[in-house]
C-alpha positions in Angstrom: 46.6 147.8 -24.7 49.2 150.1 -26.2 51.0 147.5 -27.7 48.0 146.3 -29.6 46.9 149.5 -30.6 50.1 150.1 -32.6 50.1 146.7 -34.5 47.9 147.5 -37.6 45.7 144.3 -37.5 44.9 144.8 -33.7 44.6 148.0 -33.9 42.0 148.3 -36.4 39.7 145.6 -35.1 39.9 147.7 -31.4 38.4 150.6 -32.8 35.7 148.9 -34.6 35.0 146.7 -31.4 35.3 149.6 -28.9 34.7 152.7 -30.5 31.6 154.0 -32.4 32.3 154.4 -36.2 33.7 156.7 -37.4 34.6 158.4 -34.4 38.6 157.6 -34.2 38.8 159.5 -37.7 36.5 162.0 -36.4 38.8 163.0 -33.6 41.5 163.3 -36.0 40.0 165.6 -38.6 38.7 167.7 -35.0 42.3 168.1 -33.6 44.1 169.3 -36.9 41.1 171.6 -38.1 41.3 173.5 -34.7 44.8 172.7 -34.9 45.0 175.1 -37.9 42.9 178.0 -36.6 44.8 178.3 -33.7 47.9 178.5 -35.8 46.2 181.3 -37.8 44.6 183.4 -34.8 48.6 183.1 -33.6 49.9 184.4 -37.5 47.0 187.0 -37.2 49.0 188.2 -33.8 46.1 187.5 -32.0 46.6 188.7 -28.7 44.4 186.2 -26.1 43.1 182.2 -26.9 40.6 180.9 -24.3 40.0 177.8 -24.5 36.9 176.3 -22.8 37.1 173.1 -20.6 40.6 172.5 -21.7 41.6 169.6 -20.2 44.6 167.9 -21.4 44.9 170.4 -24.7 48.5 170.2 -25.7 48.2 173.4 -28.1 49.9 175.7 -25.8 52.8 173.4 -25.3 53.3 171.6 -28.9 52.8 175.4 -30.2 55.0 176.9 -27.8 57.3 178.6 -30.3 54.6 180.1 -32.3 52.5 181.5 -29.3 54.9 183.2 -27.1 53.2 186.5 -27.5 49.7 185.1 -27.1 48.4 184.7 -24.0 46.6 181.4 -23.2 43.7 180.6 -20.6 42.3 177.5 -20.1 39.0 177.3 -18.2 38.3 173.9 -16.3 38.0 172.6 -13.2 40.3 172.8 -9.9 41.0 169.1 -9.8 40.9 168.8 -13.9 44.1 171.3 -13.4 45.8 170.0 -10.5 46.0 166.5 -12.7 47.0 168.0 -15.9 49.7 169.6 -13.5 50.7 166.7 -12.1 51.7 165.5 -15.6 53.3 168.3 -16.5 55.7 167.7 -13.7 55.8 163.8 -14.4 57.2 164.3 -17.6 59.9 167.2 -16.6 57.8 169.1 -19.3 57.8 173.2 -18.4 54.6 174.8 -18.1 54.8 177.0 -21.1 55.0 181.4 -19.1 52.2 182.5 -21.4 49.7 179.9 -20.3 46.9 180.9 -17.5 44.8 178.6 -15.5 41.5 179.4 -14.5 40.2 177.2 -12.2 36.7 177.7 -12.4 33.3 176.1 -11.5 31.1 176.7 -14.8 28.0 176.8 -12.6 28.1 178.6 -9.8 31.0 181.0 -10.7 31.3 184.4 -13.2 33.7 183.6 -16.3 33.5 187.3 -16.6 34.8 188.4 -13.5 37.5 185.2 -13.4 39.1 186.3 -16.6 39.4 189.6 -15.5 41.0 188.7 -12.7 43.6 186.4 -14.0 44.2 189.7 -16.7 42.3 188.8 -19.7 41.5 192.2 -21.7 38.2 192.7 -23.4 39.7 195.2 -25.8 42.0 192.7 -27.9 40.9 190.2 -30.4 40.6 186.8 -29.2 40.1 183.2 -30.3 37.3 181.1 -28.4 37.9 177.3 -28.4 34.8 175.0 -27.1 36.0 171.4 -28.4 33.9 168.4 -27.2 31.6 170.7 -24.6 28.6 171.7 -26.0 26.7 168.5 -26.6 27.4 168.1 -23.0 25.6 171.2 -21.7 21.9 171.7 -20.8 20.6 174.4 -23.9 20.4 177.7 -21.0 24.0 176.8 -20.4 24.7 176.8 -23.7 23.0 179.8 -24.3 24.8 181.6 -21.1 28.0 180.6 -22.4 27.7 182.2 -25.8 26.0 185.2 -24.5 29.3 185.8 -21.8 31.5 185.0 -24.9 29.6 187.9 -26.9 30.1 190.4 -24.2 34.0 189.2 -24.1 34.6 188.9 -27.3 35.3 192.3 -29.5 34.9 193.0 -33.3 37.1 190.5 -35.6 37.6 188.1 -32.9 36.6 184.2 -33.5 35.4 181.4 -32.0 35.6 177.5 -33.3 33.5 174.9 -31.8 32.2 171.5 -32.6 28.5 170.4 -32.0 25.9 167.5 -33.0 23.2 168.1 -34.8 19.6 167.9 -33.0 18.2 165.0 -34.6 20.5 163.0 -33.0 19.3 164.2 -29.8 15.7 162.7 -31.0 17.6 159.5 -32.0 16.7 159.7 -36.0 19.3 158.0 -36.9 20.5 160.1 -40.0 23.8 160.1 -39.9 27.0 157.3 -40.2 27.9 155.7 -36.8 25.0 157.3 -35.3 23.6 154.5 -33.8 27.1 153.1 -32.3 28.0 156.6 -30.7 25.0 157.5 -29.0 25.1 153.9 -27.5 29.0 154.8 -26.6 28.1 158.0 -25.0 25.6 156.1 -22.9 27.3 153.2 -22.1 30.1 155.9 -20.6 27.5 157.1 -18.3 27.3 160.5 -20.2 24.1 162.2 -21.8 24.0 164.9 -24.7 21.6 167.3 -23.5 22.4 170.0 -26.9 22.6 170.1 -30.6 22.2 172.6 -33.5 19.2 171.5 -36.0 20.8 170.9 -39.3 20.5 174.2 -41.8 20.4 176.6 -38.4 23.8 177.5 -37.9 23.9 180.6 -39.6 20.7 181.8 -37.7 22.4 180.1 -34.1 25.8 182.1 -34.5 24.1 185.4 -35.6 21.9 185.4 -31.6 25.3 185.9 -30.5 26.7 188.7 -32.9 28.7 185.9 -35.3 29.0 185.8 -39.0 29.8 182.4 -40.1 33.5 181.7 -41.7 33.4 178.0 -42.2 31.2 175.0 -41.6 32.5 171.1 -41.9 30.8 168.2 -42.0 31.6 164.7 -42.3 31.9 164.7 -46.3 33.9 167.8 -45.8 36.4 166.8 -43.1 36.7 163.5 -45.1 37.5 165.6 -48.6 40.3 167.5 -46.5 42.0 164.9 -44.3 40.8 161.7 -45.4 42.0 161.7 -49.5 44.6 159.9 -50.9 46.9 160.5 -53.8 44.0 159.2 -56.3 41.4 161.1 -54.2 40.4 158.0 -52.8 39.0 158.3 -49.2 40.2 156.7 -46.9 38.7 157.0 -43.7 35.0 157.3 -42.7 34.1 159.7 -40.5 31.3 159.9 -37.9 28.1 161.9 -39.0 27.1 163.0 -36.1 29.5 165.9 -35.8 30.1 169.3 -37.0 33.0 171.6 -37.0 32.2 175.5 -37.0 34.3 179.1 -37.3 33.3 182.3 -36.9 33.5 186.1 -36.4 32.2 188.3 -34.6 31.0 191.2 -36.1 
């Protein structure tokens, strides 16, 4: 499958059989945008990056050089961990001495009190990263979420996060590859319980003592990833998505 994903012709006819439209260049223009304000928060000497259900995130490691006076917790669960562990070792890779796990259970346990015992400080600026989580969470997670990261987060510190917009939720079918990525999502077994009505993000972030720095959509992630030399673009991206930064003020 590898293979065939690396030969050009293959390759592209894979992604429009398998995935929803839009969404490979989508993934993309998510990676290197949050890619870029992790770089910054580490230029701005911030001194803490959590990052929410990390996963597999790579940031700590492929940005190793640049973060070694940052301190880096990633939030996810026990057996999430253990595997990304487990590669770590598999590949000889180090685990990078600034990086802190915190192996938590997002319902039934305090983010709060976790951090605070793995040695996160409220006092110093920090960087919030929720990528790919909250179209996942029921709205009174969401909400319990942003209000823990308000009471963790102090003045000048930011938060970046991706979400879908409502109407998708509602099935209105606005939006490019709409229709092909809630049917993906579905066919994986998953459900989007959350999304942001369109125009409401301004309102959204200031519940939670944000001021909003930047806001992407698909014609905006295309403008800044997807142009050519002639300005021509050349790569689609899904509509269903939104990139957001902030401060909190």
């Amino acid at each position: 499958m590898q293979l065939l994903i690396r030969i050009p012709y293959t390759g592209r006819l894979f992604l429009r059989v398998a995935a929803a439209k839009g969404i490979y260049e989508y993934v993309i223009a998510r990676t290197k945008y949050i890619d870029t304000v992790f770089r910054e928060s580490l230029s701005d000497r911030f001194s803490q990056i959590l990052i929410f259900g990390a996963g597999f995130d790579t940031r700590a490691l492929r940005f190793q050089d640049e973060a070694q006076q940052t301190r880096i917790f990633e939030l996810d669960a026990a057996a999430t961990q253990e595997a990304k562990i487990g590669q770590y070792q598999k590949r000889h890779l180090s685990i990078p001495p600034n990086v802190v796990f915190v192996s938590i259970d997002f319902d039934k346990e305090s983010i709060p009190l976790l951090l605070e015992q793995a040695g996160f400080k409220r006092d110093k600026k920090s960087l919030f990263i929720l990528e790919g989580v909250l179209m996942y969470l029921q709205p009174q997670s969401v909400d319990q979420t942003f209000q823990t990261i308000k009471e963790l987060a102090t003045q000048g510190s930011e938060i970046v996060f991706d979400s879908i917009y409502a109407s998708v939720l509602r099935h209105e079918n606005l939006y490019y590859g709409e229709k092909s990525m809630v049917e993906s999502v579905a066919k994986a077994g998953e459900k989007w319980h959350f999304g942001i009505e369109k125009g409401k993000i301004v309102q959204f972030l200031s519940d939670y003592g944000f001021k909003l720095h930047d806001h992407m959509d698909k014609r905006d992630l295309e403008e800044m990833y997807f142009k050519d030399p002639s300005e021509k673009t050349v790569g689609r991206v899904n509509g269903t998505h939104c990139l957001t930064r902030a401060v909190r003020t």
